[in-house]
N, C-alpha and C positions, 0 to 999 in steps of 0.2 A: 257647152252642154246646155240645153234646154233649161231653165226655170222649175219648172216643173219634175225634172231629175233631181236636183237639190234639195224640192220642199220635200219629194217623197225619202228620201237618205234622211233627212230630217225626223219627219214622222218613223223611219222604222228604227232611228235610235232613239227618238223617247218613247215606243214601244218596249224595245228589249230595255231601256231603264228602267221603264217603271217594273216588268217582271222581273229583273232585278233587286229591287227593295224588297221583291216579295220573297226572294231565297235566303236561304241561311245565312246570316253573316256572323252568327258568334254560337257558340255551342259550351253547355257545363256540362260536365258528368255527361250521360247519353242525351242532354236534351238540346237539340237545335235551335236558337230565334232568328229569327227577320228582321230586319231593319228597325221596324212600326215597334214590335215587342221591346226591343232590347233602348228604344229612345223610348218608350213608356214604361221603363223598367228603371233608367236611368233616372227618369224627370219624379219617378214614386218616391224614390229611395235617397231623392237630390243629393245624387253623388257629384254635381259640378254645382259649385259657387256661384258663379258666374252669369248674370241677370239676361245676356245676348246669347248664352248657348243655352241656358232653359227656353228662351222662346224660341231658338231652332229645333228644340227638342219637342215643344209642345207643335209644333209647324210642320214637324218633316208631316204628319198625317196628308199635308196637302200636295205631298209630291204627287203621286197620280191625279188626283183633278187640276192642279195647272198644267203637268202632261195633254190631260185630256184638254184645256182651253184649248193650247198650243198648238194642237193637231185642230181642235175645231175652227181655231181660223185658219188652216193650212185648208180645212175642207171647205170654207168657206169664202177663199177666192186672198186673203187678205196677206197676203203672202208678207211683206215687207214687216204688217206688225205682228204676223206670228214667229217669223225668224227672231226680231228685236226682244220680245217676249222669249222665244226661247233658251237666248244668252246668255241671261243671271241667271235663271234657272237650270241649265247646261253649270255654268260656272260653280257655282253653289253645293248642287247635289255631285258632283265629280267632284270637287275637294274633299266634301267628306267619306266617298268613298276610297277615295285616292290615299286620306291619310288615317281610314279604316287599315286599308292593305296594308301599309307601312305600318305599324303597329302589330299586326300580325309576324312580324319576324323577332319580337318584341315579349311573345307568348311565352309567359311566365306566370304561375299560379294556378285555379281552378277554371277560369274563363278563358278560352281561346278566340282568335278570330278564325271564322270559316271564310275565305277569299271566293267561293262562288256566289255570293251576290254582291260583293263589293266590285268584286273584276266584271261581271256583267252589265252592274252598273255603270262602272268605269267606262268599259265600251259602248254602252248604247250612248253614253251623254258624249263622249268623244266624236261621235256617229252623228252625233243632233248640232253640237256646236259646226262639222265640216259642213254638214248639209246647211245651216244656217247661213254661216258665212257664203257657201255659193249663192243663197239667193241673192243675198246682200249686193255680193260682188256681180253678178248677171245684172240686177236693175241698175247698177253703178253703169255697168257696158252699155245697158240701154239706152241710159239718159244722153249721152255721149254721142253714139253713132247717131239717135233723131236729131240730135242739132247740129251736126256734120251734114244731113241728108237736106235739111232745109236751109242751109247756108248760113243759119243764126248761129252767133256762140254764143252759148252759157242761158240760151233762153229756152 
């Protein structure tokens, strides 16, 4: 496949990612939150101890604009380092919605979890990591065949 089929699979799953953090993922009584509310709800009220998931929690804010970086090198030619960029970031934001869902079957008390932005999520980043990897793997095949064609190896 083209290059170019993988950067774009890439962009449209940190598209449907990022509109993911934007849907429901936890709900009290009749009131729905988003991702953004319910990590600045958590980080008000420092329901977690723990010094590395407060600054995940003051950070997720930045999930759509490194989305947006990582599509704007996709649109700006740079393929190799928007795929690399988009890895940890794939990695990262799909664990926590990965282990969002898993806790949802766990739903006990006033707060539940809502699974249509966690699973949305989940697919757009599962969506961004395959498209990633193909570019990866396409410039991997490139390098290879031009130095087969020119008779050099490894140059």
């Amino acid at each position: 496949m083209p290059v170019r089929v993988f950067a774009g699979t890439c962009v449209a799953g940190l598209a449907v990612a990022s509109v993911g953090t934007f849907l429901p993922w936890f709900s009290s009584g009749g009131i729905e939150r988003d991702s953004y509310q319910a990590a600045a709800l958590a980080d008000s009220l420092a329901l977690v101890n723990n010094p590395l998931v407060g600054l995940l929690l003051r950070g997720w804010v930045g999930v759509p604009l490194l989305s947006a970086v990582c599509v704007g090198l996709f649109a700006l030619g740079f393929l190799r380092v928007a795929a690399l960029t988009t890895l940890p970031l794939a990695a990262l934001v799909g664990t926590v919605s990965v282990l969002t869902i898993v806790q949802a079957a766990d739903a006990a008390g006033q707060v539940s979890v809502t699974t249509t932005g966690p699973a949305t999520t989940t697919t757009g980043m599962t969506t961004a990591t395959l498209g990633a990897l193909g570019v990866l793997v396409s410039y991997w095949g490139r390098r290879d065949r031009r130095g087969a064609e020119t008779g050099r190896a490894g140059v």
